[in-house]
C-alpha positions, 0 to 999 in steps of 0.5 A: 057472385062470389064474396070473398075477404082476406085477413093479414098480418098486416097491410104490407104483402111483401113482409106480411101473410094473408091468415084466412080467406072467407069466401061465399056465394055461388060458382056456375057449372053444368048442373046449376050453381054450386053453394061456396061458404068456406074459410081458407085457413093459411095460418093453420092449415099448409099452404099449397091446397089452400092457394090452389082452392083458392085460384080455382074457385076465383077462376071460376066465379062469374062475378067477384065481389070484395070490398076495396078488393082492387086495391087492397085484397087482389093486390096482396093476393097476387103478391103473397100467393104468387097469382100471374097477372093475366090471372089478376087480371082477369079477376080485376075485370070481374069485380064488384067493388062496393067501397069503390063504387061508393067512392066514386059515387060521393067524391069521398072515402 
């Protein structure tokens, strides 16, 4: 599973920017697991090796987990960085959403 989390300028994707991605946890391959503790940095660092990091590693993940990721962190994601669809997606299906969940466990935010 890989845990990841965004930071904006603010919650509008279209006039705001993603600063940092965190992303943590494990990404299968042939040799076993592979340990992923690392921060993307857009404000600081150019933007192009960070989004292409960025895809690579949701692509592989087995599992995604963020909280309230479907409706905020994807979603932003997709916009600011240009993602295709088939490829959020693809990630919407992978996700463990423990703020939704919750949510749709007690009826309530």
């Amino acid at each position: 599973m890989l845990a990841f989390d965004i930071e904006t300028t603010c919650l509008d994707a279209v006039n705001h920017s993603i600063t940092v991605v965190a992303l943590f946890g494990d990404i299968p391959g042939a040799d076993g697991p592979t340990r992923v503790d690392l921060v993307l940095n857009f404000a600081r660092d150019s933007m192009e090796p960070n989004r292409a990091r960025l895809l690579e590693l949701m692509q592989q993940a087995s599992t995604l987990c963020a909280f309230n990721g479907i409706w905020f962190n994807i979603p932003f994601i997709v916009k600011r960085l240009a993602v295709p669809p088939e490829e959020a997606s693809k990630w919407a299906r992978k996700l463990y959403d423990p703020f939704e969940e919750s949510k749709l466990l007690t009826d309530r935010t």
